[in-house]
N, C-alpha and C positions, 0 to 999 in steps of 0.2 A: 292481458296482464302478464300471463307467463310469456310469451316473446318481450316485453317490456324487462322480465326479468331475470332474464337470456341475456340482452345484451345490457345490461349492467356489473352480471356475474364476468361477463365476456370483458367488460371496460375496466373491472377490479385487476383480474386477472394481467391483461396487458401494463395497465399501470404500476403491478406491482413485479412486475419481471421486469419493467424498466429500470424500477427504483432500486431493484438487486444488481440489476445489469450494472447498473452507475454507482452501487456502492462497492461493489467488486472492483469495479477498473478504480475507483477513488484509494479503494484497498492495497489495492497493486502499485498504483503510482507513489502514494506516501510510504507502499514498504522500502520503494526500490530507494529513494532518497535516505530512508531511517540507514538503511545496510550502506548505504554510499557513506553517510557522514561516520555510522560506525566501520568502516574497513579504514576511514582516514584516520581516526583517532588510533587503531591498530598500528598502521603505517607510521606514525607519532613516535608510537609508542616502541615499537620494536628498535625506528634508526637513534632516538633519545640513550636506548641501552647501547647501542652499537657506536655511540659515539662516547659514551663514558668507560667503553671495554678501551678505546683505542687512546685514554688517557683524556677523559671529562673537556668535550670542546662543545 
């Protein structure tokens, strides 16, 4: 029974450092996109004013 209960603590264990592992990289990936689309709306945003400094085109 306790070796039975060994590798089920041992199967918890595994399965939930994958499911960290996978929500971390999922974490990572969706940040790098969120900061990608917000550096372009910056980009927007800064040549919008630089083009209204040089007489609104």
């Amino acid at each position: 029974m306790n070796e039975f209960k060994n590798e089920l603590q041992d199967r918890y264990y595994t399965e939930g450092f994958i499911s960290n592992f996978l929500a971390i990289i999922i974490g990572i990936i969706t940040r790098s996109d969120v900061v990608k689309s917000y550096d372009r709306e910056i980009v927007n945003i800064m040549q919008t004013e630089k083009n209204l400094k040089q007489g609104g085109r």
